[in-house]
N, C-alpha and C positions, 0 to 999 in steps of 0.2 A: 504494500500500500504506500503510497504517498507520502514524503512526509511532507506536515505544515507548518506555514511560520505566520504569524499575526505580526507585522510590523505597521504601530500606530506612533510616530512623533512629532513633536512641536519643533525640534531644533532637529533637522537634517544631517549636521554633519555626519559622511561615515554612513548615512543609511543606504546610496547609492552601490558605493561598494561592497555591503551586508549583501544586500538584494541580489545583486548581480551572481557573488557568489552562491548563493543559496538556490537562484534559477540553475543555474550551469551544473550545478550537485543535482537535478530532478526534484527541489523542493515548490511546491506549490505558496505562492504568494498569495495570503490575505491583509485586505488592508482597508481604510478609513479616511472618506475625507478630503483633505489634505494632501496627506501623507500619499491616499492612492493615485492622485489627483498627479503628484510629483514623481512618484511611477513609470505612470504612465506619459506623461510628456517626456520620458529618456525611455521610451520604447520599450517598458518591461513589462511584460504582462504582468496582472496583478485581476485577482478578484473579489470584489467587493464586498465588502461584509455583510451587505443586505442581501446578496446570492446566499449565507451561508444560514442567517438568521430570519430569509425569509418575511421580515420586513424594513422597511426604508428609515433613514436618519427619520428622526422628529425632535419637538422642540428644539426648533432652531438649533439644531444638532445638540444637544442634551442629551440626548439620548440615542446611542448608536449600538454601544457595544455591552448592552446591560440585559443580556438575554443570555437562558439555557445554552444555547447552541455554543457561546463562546465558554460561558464560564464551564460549562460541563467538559468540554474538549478540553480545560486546562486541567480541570479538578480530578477526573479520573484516572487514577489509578490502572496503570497497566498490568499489575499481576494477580489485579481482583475479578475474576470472572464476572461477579456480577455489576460489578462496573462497567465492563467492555459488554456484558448484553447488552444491556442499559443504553448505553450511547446506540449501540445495533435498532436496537427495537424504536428509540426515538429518531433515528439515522443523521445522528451526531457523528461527527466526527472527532478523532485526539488530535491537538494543537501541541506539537512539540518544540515550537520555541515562539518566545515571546519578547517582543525589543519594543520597549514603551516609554517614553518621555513627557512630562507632563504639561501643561500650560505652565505658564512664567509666571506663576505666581509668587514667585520670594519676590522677583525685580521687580514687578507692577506692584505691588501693597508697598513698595518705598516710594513711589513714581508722584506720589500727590493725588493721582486718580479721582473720578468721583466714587462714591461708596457703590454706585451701583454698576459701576464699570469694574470696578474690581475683584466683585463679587464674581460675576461673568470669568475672569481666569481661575475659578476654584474646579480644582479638575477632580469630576465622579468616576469616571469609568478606567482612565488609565489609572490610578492607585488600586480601584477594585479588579480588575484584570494584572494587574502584578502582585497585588496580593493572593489572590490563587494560584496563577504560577508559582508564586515563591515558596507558598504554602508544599505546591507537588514536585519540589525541584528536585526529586529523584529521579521525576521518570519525565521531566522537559527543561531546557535551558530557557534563561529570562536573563533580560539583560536591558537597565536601567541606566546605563552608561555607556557614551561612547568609544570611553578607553580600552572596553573590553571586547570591541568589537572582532579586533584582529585576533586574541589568544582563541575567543569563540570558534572562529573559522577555523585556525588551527588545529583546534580538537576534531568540529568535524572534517576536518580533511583527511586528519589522520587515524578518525576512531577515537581517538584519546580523549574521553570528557569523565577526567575522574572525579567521583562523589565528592571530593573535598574542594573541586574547585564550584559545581555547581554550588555548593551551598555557601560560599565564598560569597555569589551572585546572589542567594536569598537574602544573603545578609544585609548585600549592600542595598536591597528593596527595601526592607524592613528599617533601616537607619535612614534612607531617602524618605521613605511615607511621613516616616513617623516625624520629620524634622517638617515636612509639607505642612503636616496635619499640624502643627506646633505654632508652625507662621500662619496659621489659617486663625489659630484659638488667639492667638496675640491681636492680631489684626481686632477682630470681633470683640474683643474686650479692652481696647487701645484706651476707652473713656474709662476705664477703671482700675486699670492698671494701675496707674498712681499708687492707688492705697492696696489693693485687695490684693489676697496671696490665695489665690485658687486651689481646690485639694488637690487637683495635679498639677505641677509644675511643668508650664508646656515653653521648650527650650529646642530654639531653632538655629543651628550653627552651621556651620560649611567650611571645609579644611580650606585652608587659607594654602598653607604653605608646611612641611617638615621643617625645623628648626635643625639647627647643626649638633645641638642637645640643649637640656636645660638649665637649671639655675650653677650647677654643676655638668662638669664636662664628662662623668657618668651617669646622667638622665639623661633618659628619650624627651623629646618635648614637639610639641604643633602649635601650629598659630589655628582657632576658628574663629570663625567672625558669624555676625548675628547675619541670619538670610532674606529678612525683610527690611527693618530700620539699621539705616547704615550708621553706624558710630563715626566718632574724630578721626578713628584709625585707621579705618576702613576707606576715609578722605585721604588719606596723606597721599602724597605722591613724592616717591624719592628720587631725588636729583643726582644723588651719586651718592660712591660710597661702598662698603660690604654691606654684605644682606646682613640686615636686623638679627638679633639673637634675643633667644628668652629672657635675659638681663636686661637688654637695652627696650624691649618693648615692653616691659615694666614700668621702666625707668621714664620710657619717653610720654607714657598713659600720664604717667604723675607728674613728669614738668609741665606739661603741656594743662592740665588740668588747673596747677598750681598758677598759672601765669594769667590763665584766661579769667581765673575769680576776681582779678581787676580787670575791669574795662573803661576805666575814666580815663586815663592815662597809659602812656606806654611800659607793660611792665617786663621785664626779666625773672626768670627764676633757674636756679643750677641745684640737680638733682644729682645726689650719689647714694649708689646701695638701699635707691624707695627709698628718700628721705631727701629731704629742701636743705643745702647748705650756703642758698643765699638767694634772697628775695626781692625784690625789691622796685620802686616806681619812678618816672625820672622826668622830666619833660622832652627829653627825647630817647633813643635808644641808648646812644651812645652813654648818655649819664646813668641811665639804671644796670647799664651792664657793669659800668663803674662802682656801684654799689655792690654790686652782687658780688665781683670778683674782689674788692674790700672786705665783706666778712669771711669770707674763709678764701685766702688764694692756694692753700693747701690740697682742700678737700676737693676744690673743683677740677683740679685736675685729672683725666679720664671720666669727666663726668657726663651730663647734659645739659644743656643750655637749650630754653625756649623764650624765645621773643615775641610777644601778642603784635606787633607791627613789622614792618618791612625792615630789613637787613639792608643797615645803609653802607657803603664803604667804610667810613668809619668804624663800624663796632666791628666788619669784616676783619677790619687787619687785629683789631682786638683778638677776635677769635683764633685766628688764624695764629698768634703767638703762643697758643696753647695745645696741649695735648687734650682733644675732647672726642667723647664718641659720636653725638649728636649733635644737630643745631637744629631745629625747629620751628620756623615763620611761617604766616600766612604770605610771604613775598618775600623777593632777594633781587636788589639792585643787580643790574645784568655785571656789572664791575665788581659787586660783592661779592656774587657768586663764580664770578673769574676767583677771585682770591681764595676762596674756600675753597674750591675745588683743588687748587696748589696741594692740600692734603688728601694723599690718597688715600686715608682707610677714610677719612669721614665722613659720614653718612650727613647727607644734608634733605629733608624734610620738608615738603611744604606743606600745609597744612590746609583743608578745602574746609572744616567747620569746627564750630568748638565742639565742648564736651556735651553730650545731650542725656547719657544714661539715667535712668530715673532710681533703677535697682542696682545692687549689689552683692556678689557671690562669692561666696566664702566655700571652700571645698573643708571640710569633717569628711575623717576616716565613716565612709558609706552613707555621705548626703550631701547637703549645701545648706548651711546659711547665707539668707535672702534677708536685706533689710534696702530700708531706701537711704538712698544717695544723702547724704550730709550737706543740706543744703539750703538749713538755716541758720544764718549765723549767731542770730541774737534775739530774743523773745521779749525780752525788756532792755534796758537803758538805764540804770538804778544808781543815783550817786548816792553811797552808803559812810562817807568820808566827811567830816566838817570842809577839808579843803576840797574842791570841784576843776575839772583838767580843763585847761584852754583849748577853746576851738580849735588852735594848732593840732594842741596834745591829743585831741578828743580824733581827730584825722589820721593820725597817727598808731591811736588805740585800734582802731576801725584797721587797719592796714595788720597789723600787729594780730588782732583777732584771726583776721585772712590767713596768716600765712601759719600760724600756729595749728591752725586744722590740718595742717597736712603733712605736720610733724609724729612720727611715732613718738606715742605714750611711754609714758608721763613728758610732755612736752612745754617748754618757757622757749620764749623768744624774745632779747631785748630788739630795740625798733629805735631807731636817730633818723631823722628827716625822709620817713618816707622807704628807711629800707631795714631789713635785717643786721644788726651789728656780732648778734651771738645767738647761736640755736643750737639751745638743748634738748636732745630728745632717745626716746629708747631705755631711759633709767628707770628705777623702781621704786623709787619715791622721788618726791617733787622736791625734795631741799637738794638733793645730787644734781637732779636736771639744771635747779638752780643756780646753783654756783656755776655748770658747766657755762649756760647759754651767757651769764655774767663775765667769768671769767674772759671768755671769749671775747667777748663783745669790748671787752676793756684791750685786750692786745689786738684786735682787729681798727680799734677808732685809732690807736697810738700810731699801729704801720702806718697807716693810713695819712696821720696826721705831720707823720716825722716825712713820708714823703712830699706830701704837697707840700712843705715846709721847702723841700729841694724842685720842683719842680715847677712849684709857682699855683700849681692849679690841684684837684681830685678834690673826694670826697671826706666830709668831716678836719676841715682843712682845722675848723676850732681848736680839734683836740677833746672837746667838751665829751664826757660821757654821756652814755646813752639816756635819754628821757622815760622811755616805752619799756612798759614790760606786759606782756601775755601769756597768760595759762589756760590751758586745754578743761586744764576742770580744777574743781575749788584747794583750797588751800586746807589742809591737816589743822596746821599747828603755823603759830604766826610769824617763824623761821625766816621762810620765803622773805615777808616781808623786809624782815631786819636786816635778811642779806641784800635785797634789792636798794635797800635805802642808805645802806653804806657803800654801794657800788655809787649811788647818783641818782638810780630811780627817782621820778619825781611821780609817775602815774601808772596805774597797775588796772586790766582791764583779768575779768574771771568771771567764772560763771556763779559761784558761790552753791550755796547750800549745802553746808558743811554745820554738821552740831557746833562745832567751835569758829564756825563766822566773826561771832561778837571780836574773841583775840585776836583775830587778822587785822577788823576793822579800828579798834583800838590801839593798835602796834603802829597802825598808819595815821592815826590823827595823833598820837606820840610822835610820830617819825615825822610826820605834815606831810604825806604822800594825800593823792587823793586815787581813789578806788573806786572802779566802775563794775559792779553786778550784773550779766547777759541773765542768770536762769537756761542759758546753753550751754550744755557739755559741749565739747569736741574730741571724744576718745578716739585712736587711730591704731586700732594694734597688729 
């Protein structure tokens, strides 16, 4: 008997060559559509699906291949006699291979569409027709990809279609439907998604890329990206450079994330080992990157650098004196990008949108923690202090808050004109973070200040200690304070809600600090 092949797809590539060969073997072509439609205009024969099931497309093609004749030809079991009556007596035939492709629906549900246009790409029959195939993949080939078109042929040319590769093929149906059917549930519930955490967790990815390994150079690791709403990352476009690695697309999530949280001004931010080591806002690039490479010129080296504006030649040749793995813009002066490019390993980024993610996933040994995106900063405004920060200082608090969200816990950040002078973070209690981000902050204004001293110009040319201090979440014991207040601190912004508040606050109108209350954690672990 004959063998058949049901070829139904949206994306052609590779199906001409399937076809052809499959003719040329004595395989009998059924087909859909389309699909038949393209066939048949390269001269292949091919027969219609409605010859086989006996009646015609309807609703508006809705309905083609959602009849006994197809799904029984896949379902049936070839070593069950009463299966093979079965199809006899109803004069069914077996479908021994099946090549199906779906509508575009990941890329249309990103596209803007209208609701009822999009709806229209949710595809019924090609999921339900590969899901029985994949269901019977012992005894027919399926194949949901064009990759695999050529090993396909292969086997049948040669006989060789061993059990472990067709179900290789199931597998990969069953991880396609199911990511389908995940972009379908997300889409349908887009207006609620905000808040709501659904009994099932419906999670649609798409292999992006194999990574060279992961956080270590003994892990396997992958890039997936979401298959309906396109993230920041999924925007970039790289300019040059080596291909990204698990480290660096960590790292480049969080600067790029860290930079964009200002948008009044142009900011900088330099990220090492998922962690902020220098932050900071400027009135043009060049000054904020000045900033940034002032509080730590240590740390940033081999780091990341993200700039929310255009890469002007100026901060190019900045960059460009450094050893960095990233740079990251939404633009790069064509002369800037001459200059970086002078560096061959590093990866230059441009950047097509900011961060949009609402949720947040945490992998647990056999699950996921899901929480939303940190993305308030402050729920009140509480001056808890006899003395009150100046407008200056209060801009400054505000920036300071920014950038301390995106330090790991236990996190302090002191803050001078608008940028990071010392960030402490990663410790275990808040009086260590303390001192670190302090200490810091006090040998970072000095370089700083000893250079411009030589050079005529840079940042905190004063000398003056830092003003700003920030923490992620409230104060223990009123330590912090006393250490902040003999460094210079003059204003301290926290979220509070601590049994022992009162001694913070009391430490500070001792100290004549003034202290600002959010009622917002920012833990980051």
């Amino acid at each position: 008997m004959k063998k058949r092949a049901l070829l139904s797809v949206f994306n052609k590539d590779g199906i001409l060559d399937l076809a052809s060969f499959l003719i040329e073997g004595g395989w009998e072509i059924i087909s859909t559509g389309g699909t038949a439609k393209y066939l048949s205009d390269n001269k292949l024969p091919v027969t219609d699906v409605a010859a086989i099931t006996g009646f015609p497309e309807c609703l508006d093609g809705r309905v083609k291949t959602l009849h006994p004749a197809i799904h029984a030809g896949l379902l049936a079991r070839r070593e069950e006699p009463y299966h093979m009556e079965t199809l006899k007596e109803l004069r069914f035939g077996t479908i021994d291979l099946l090549c199906v492709n779906l509508y575009p629906f990941f890329e249309k549900s990103g596209e803007g569409l209208s609701f009822e246009d999009t709806i229209e790409f949710i595809d019924i029959g090609g999921p339900a027709m590969l899901r029985s195939a994949a269901k019977n993949f012992c005894d027919l080939i399926v194949l949901c990809e064009s990759a695999d078109y050529a090993e396909a042929m292969e086997g049948i040319r040669t006989g060789n279609m061993p059990i472990e590769f067709r179900k290789v093929l199931a597998a990969k149906v069953f991880t396609m439907t199911s990511a389908y059917d995940a972009a379908i549930a997300r889409y349908l519930m887009a207006d609620e998604a905000e808040t709501d955490y659904p009994a099932f967790l419906p999670l649609s990815q798409k292999k992006s890329q194999l990574l060279r390994y992961g956080e270590n150079s003994h892990q396997s690791a992958a890039l997936y990206l979401n298959t309906g709403k396109w993230g920041a990352l999924a925007c970039m476009e790289q300019l040059h450079g080596k291909e990204l690695g698990y480290n660096n697309i960590r790292d480049l999530d969080l600067a790029w994330k860290a930079a964009c949280s200002e948008a009044e001004r142009p900011c900088c931010a330099a990220v090492k080992h998922n962690s902020p080591c220098g932050m900071a806002l400027g009135e043009n690039l060049e000054e904020a990157f000045d900033k940034v490479f002032a509080c730590d010129p240590v740390s940033i080296f081999g780091g990341i650098v993200a700039c929310t504006v255009k890469v002007d030649t100026a901060t190019a040749e900045k960059l460009a004196e450094l050893f960095l793995e990233i740079v990251v813009a939404p633009e790069f002066d064509p002369d800037a990008l001459e200059i970086l490019k002078k560096k061959k390993n590093l990866r230059i980024m441009k950047a097509g949108k900011a961060p949009s993610d609402t949720k947040e996933y945490i992998s647990v040994d056999g699950g996921l923690l899901v929480q939303e995106v940190d993305n308030q900063l402050f729920e009140k405004w509480e001056f808890v202090t006899r003395a009150v920060p100046s407008m200056e200082d209060t801009t400054n608090l505000l920036f300071g808050l920014r950038a301390v969200s995106f330090v790991k816990s236990n996190a302090i950040v002191a803050v001078k004109d608008l940028a990071t002078t010392g960030i402490g973070g990663g410790q275990v209690n808040r009086i260590w973070a303390a001192e670190q981000a302090l200490e810091r902050s006090a040998a970072a204004i000095k370089a700083a200040a000893d250079k411009a001293a030589q050079t005529g110009s840079g940042p905190w040319a004063d000398g003056q200690p830092a003003r700003i201090l920030a923490s992620d979440a409230f104060f223990p014991f009123p330590d912090v304070v006393e250490a902040a207040a003999a460094a210079g601190i003059k204003a301290i912004v926290q979220p509070g809600g601590s049994v022992n508040d009162s001694a913070s606050i009391e430490a500070c109108d001792r100290l004549g600090l003034a202290m600002v209350f959010t009622g917002t954690r920012h833990f980051k672990h």
